[in-house]
Structure formats: C-alpha cells, structure tokens
C-alpha positions as CSV (number, residue, x, y, z in Angstrom):
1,X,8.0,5.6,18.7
2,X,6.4,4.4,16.0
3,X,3.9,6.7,13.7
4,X,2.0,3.7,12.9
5,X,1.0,2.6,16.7
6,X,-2.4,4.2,16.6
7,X,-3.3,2.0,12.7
8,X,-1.2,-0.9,12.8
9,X,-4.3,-2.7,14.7
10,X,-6.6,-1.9,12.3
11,X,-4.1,-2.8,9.4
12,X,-3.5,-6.2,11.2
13,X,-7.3,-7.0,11.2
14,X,-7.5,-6.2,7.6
15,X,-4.3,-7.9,6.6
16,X,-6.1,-11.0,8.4
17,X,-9.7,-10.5,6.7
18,X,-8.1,-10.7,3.3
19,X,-5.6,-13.3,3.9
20,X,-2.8,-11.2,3.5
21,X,0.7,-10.3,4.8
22,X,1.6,-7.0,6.5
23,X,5.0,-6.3,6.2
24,X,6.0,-3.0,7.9
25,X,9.1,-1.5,6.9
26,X,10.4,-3.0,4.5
27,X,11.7,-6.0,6.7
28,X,13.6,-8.0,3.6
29,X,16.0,-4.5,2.7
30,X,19.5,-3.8,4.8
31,X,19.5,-1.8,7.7
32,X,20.9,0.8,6.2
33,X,18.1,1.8,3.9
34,X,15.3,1.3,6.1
35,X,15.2,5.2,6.8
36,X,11.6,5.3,6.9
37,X,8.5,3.7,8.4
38,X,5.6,2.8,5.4
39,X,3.3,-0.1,6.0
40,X,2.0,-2.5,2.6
41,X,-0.9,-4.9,3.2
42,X,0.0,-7.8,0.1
43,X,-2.3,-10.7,-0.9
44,X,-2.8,-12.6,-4.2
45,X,-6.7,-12.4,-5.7
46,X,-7.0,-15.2,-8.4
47,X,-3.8,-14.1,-10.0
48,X,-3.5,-10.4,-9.1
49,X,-1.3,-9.1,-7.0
50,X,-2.9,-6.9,-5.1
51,X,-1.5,-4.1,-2.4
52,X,-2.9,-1.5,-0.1
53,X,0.6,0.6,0.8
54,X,0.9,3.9,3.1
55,X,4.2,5.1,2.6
56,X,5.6,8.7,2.5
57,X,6.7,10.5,-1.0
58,X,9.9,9.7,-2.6
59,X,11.1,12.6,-4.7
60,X,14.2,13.6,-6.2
61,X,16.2,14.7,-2.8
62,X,14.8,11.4,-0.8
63,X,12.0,10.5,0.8
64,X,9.9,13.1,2.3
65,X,8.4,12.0,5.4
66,X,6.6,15.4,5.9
67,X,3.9,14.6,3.1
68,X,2.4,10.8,2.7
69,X,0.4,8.8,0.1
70,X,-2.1,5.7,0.6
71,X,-2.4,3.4,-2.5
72,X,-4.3,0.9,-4.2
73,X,-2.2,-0.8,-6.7
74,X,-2.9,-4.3,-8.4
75,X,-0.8,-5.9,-10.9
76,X,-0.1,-9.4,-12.8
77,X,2.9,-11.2,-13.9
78,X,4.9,-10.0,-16.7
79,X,3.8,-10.7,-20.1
80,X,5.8,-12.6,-22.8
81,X,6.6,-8.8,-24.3
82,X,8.4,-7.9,-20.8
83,X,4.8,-5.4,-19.9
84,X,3.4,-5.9,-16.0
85,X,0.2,-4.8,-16.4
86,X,-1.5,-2.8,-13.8
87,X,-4.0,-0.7,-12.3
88,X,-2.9,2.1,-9.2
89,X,-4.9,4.5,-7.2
90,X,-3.6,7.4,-4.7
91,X,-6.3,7.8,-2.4
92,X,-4.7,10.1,-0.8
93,X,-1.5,12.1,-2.3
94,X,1.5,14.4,-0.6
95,X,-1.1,14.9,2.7
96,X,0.3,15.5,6.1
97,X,0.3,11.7,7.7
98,X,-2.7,12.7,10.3
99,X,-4.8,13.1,7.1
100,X,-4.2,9.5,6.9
101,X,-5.0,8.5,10.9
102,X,-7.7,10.7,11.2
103,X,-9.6,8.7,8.0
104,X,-7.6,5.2,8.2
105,X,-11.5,3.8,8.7
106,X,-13.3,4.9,5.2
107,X,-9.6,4.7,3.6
108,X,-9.5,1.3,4.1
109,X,-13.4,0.1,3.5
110,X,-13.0,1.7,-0.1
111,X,-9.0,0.2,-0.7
112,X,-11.2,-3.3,0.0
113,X,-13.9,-2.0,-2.0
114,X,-11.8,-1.0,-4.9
115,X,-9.1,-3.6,-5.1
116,X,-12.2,-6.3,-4.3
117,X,-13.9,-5.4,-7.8
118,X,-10.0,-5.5,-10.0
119,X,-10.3,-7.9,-12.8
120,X,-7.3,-9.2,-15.7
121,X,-9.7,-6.5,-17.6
122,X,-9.0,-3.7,-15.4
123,X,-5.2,-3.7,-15.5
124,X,-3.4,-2.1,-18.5
C-alpha cells in the first residue's frame, strides 16, 4: 500500500490549481530502479521551471526511506556557459515521513507561497 494514499488527494488538487503535472514515481525510469515511492508536483512559471518534490534521502548506501525531505526547487534553462541557474529550499529535511502527513496542509500553502514569488532574479 501506498505511503502516499492519505496526500496524493491533496497533491492532485494542487497539481490542478497550478496547472501542473504530478508524476508519482518516477513513471518514465525502468522498473528496475523504481525502488521507491517520491511524488514531484512540475509546472512552468513564465520560464521557470518550478517543482514541489517529497521524496526520501538518497545517500551514499541508497536511498533511505526511513528519513524524507519536501522541496521547493525552481530553475531555468542552461545558460550559453553550460550554468542552470537555480534556487532550492528543504522545508523539511531527513524527518520521519509522518512529519510530512501530519503538516502536508501548511507545507504546501507556503511551497505555493514561496515558489509563487521566484523571479529570473532569484535564481543563481
């Protein structure tokens, strides 16, 4: 059973509010690496990319699905020197994934809030 089955409603009706896809685990990879669940809410923003992801930590050993991290990333195309500029925030970092259900609510008002305000001049 899926971790996700108590937030994937909420992350559909955001996904849907922005215009944006939800892809849950990693659907476009082979089989054989999809070891783990994460869920990544994608849209575009007048040329940002822009990404709200809840996946678990990747260390050295592999993935570690006992601690998780929620993002806020936004990015833009590569520049002519080969540089992706972008701006990233963990809102939540190597927490136990009920830290994430039991605040998925406020988590998700300020990833809109945050990723809502990124401009070209935010993202280094």
């Amino acid at each position: 059973m899926s971790r996700f089955r108590e937030l994937d409603s909420k992350l559909e009706k955001l996904s849907t509010k922005l215009g944006a896809n939800l892809t849950k685990d990693r659907p476009g990879y082979p089989e054989a690496l999809r070891t783990f669940e994460e869920r990544r809410i994608d849209w575009i923003d007048n040329g940002i990319f822009k990404a709200i992801i809840i996946q678990p930590n990747f260390e050295s050993k592999g993935v570690n699905q006992k601690v998780w991290n929620f993002i806020n990333i936004a990015w833009a195309d590569f520049n002519a020197d080969g540089h992706r500029p972008q701006w990233m925030k963990l809102l939540i970092e190597k927490k136990k994934f009920d830290v994430i259900e039991s605040s998925i609510d406020a988590l998700l008002m300020e990833s809109e809030s945050n990723l809502f305000s990124i401009s070209m001049d935010d993202l280094k």
